[in-house]
N, C-alpha and C positions, 0 to 999 in steps of 0.2 A: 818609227815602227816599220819592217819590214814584213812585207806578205808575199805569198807566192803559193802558187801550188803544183804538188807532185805530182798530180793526174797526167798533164802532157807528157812527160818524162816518162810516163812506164807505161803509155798507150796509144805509143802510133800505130797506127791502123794502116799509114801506107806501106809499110815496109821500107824505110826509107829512115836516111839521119837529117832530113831538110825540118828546119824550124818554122811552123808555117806561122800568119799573122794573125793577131789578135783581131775580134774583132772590129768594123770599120765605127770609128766615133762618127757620131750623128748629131752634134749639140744644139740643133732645132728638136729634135725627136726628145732627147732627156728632156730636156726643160718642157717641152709640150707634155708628154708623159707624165713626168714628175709636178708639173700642175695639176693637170687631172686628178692624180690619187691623192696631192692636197686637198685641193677643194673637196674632193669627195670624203676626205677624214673628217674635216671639219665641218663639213653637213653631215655627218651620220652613217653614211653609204657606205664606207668602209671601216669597216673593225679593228683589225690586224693588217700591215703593210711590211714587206723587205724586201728589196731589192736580192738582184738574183746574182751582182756584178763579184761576188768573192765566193767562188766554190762552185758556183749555177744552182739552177732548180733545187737539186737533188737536196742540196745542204741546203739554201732557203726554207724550205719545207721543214726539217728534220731538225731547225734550228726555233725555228717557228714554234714546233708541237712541244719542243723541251723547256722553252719559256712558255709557254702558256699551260700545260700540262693536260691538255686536248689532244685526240687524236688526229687521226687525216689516212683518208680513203682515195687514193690518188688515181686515176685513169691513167694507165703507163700505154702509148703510140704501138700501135702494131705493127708497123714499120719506121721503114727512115732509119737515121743514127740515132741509137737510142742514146748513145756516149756523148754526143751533144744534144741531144734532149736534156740528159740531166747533168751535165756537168759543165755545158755552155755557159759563158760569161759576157755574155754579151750585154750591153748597156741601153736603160733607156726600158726596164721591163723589169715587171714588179711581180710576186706573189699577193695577193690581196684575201682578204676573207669579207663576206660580208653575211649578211640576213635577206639581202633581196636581191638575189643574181640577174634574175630578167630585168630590173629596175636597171642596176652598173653597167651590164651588158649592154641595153639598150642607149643609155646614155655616153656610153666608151665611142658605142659607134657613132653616133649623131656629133662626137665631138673630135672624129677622125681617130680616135686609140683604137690597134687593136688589140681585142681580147680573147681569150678563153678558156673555157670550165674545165678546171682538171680534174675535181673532185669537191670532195667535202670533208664538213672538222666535222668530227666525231666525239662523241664523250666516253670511245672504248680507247685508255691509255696503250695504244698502238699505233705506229706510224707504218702502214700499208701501203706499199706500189706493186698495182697488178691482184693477179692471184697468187703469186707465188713469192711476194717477198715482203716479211714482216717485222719487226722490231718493236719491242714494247720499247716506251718511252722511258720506261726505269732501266733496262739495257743500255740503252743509248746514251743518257746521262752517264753512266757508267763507263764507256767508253770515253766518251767525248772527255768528261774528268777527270780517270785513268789515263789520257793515251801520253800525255807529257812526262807523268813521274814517269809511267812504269817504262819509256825510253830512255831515260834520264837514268833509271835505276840499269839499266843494262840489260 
């Protein structure tokens, strides 16, 4: 199978044609990481789990709400690159959901992961970032379903 995504391709931000690098592999941090949100599955801690390494944040989330059929209230950065905020791919860092945030949090740090709250799952069938940007989760299926044929169809 091959993956890839269109996003660097139609959004360099420097103005420029340089291909910059992905980013830097860390294979102490995955595997420290990716323990962590094991063990914490299988004690309870955590809920729901994906990884952010195909699409970033943005699709994790949106990928998230459309299998589970829950919403998500996301806190969107009021600064910074918001274009690598959510479409970063960087390895070694999870989307998680749980029931007791101060518990994970607390314990992320005490075991050197860092973490933090972007939001929360909601039982309103919407997938929300910000104030200003929303998508029902039936839309979205809709898309994500549609986008193959109806390219295909021309």
């Amino acid at each position: 199978m091959m993956a890839g995504l269109a996003y660097p391709s139609t959004s360099n931000t420097h103005g420029d044609d340089i291909i910059y690098a992905p980013p830097p592999l860390d294979l102490v941090a995955e595997q420290k990481t990716g323990s962590f949100v094991r063990q914490q599955i299988l004690g309870g801690g955590i809920s729901a789990a994906h990884d952010i390494s195909d699409g970033g944040l943005a699709v994790a989330i949106a990928e998230m709400t459309m299998r589970s059929g829950f919403g998500a209230d996301i806190a969107v950065p009021k600064t910074g690159n918001l274009h690598g905020w959510a479409f970063g791919e960087d390895q070694a860092r999870f989307v998680v959901t749980t029931a007791d945030s101060k518990t994970l949090i607390a314990e992320a740090k005490e075991a050197g992961i860092e973490i933090t709250k972007l939001g929360m799952v909601s039982d309103r069938s919407e997938l929300k970032f910000g104030d200003d940007d929303t998508i029902s989760i039936t839309d979205l299926n809709a898309v994500f379903d549609g986008c193959i044929p109806a390219l295909m169809a021309g």
